[in-house]
C-alpha positions in Angstrom: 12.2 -34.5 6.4 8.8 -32.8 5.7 9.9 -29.9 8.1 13.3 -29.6 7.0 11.0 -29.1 2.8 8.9 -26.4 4.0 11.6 -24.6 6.1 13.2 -24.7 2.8 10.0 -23.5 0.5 10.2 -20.8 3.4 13.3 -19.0 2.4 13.1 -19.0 -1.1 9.4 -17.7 -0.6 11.0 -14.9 1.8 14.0 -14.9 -1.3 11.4 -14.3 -3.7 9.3 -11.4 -1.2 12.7 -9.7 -0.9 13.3 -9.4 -4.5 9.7 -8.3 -5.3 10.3 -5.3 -2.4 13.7 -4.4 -4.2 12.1 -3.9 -7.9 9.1 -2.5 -6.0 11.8 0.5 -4.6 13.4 0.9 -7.9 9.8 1.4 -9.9 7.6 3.1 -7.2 7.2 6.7 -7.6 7.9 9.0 -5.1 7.4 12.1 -3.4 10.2 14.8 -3.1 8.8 17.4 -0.6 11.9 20.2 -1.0 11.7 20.7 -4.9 8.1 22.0 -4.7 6.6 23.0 -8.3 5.8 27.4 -8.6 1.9 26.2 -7.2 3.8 24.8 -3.8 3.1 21.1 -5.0 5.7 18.5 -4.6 7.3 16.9 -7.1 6.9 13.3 -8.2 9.3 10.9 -9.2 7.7 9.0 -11.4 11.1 6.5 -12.5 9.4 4.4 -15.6 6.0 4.5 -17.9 4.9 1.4 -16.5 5.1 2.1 -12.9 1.6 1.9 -11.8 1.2 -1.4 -13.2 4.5 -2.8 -11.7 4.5 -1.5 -8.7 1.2 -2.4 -7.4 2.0 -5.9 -8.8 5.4 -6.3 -6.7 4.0 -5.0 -3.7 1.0 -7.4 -3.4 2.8 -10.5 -4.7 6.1 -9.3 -2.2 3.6 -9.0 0.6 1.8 -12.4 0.1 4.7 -14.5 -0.2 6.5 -12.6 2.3 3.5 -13.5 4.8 3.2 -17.0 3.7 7.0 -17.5 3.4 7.4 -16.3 7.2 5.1 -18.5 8.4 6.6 -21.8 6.4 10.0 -21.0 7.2 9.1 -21.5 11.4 6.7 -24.0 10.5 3.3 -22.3 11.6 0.1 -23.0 10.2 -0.8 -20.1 8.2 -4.2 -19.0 9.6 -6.8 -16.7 7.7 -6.5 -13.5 10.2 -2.5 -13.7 10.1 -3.0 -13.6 6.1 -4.0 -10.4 6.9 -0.8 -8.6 7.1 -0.4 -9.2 3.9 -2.7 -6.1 2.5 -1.2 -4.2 5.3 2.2 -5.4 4.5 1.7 -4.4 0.6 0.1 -0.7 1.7 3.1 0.5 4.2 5.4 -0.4 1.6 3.4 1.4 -0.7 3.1 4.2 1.2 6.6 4.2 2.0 8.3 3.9 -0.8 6.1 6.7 -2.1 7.8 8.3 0.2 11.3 8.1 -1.0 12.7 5.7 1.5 13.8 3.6 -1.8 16.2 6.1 -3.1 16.9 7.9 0.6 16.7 6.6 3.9 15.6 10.0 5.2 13.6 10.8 3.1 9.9 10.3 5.0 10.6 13.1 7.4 10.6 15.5 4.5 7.3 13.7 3.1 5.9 13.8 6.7 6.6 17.1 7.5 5.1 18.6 4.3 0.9 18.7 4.6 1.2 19.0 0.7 3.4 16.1 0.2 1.2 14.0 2.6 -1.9 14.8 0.4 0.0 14.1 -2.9 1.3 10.9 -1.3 -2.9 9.8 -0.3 -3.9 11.1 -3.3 -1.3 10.4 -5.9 0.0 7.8 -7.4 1.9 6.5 -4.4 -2.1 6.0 -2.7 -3.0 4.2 -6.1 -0.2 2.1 -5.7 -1.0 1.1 -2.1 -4.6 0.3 -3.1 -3.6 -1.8 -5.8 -0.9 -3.7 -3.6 -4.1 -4.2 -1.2 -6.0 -5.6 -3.7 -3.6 -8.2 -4.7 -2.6 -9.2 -1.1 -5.8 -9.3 -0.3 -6.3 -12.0 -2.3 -4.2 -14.4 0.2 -7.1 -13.5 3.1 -9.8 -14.6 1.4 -8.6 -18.3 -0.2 -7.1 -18.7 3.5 -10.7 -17.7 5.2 -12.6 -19.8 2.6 -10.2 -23.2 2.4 -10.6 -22.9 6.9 -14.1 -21.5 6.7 -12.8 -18.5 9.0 -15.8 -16.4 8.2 -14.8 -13.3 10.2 -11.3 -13.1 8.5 -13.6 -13.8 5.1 -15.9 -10.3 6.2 -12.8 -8.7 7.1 -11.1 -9.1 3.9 -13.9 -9.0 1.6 -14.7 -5.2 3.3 -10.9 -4.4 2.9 -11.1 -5.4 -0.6 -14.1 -3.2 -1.5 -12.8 -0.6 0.1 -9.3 -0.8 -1.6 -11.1 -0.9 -4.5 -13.1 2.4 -4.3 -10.2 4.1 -2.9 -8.2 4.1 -6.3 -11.8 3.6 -8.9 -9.8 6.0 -11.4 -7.2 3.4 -11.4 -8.4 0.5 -12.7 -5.0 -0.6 -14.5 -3.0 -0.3 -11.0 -6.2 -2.1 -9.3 -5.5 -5.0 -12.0 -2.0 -5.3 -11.7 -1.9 -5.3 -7.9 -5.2 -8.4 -8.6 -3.7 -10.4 -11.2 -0.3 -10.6 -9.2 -2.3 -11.2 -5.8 -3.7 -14.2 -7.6 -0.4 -15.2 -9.0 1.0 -15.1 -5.9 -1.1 -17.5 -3.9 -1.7 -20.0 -7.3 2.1 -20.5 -6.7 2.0 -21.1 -3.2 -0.9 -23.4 -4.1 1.7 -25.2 -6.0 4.7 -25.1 -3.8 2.9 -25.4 -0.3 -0.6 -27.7 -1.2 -0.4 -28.1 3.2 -1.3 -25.0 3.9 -2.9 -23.5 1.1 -5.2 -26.5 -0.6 -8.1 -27.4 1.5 
């Protein structure tokens, strides 16, 4: 019965991850390589005011419970070094959404082929947003290493955290966002999976 529970917790965590991703595409700005500005710059779609808050936010709380909802649904323990992903998880979806694969599926062969659209997408506001989604996920890393004392995972993801954080320094609205929904994040799975997440 307890299995059948968290298989269920599993899928509505995955549910919630999916959902996050999707308002994450519609929010995210991105990169249009072919409709360069008269200095040879790209243009950047930047869809809503508010983007660099919300963006950064969906990403890391999408990539946490997408990580921790995976590994309920097929009824794994959760360990501190597969918690990982999760700031990887939230910086490729940064990165590629920044890319335009939201609004076009084709669109990262433009981005990728462009050297100026590459260093507008590391530079930009698409690279702020993938800090601040590593900021947030990060979060899941360290209250995994710290409840199973996994102190290598713990080094791991407090260097990835400091280094997220100096990556986007300008940025310390997007760094917040992505934190505060990081923390959000794993306070609900506190709630909703104590098993794996409470010590």
């Amino acid at each position: 019965m307890g299995s059948l529970r968290r298989r269920l917790v599993g899928a509505a965590l995955l549910a919630v991850a999916a959902t996050a991703f999707g308002l994450a595409a519609t929010v995210s700005p991105a990169v249009l390589p072919e409709a360069g500005t008269a200095s040879g710059n790209p243009d950047l779609v930047v869809p809503s005011p508010v983007s660099l808050l919300a963006a950064p936010a969906l990403l890391a709380g999408g990539s946490v419970l997408l990580v921790s909802g995976g590994a309920t649904l097929l009824d794994a323990d959760l360990s501190a070094r597969t918690a990982l992903l999760a700031p990887a998880l939230g910086v490729v979806g940064a990165l590629a959404l920044g890319t335009g694969i939201g609004t076009e599926f084709g669109a990262p062969l433009g981005a990728f082929a462009a050297s100026e659209a590459l260093a507008t997408l590391s530079t930009g506001p698409p690279g702020t947003i993938a800090a601040g989604a590593a900021v947030g996920a990060t979060v899941a890393p360290v209250v995994r290493a710290a409840t199973t004392e996994d102190t290598i995972a713990l080094l791991v993801a407090a260097i990835l955290l400091l280094v997220s954080i100096a990556a986007a320094s300008t940025e310390p609205l997007a760094l917040a966002a992505g934190g505060v929904a990081g923390v959000l994040a794993v306070g609900a799975l506190w709630a909703v999976d104590p098993s794996t997440w409470r010590p």
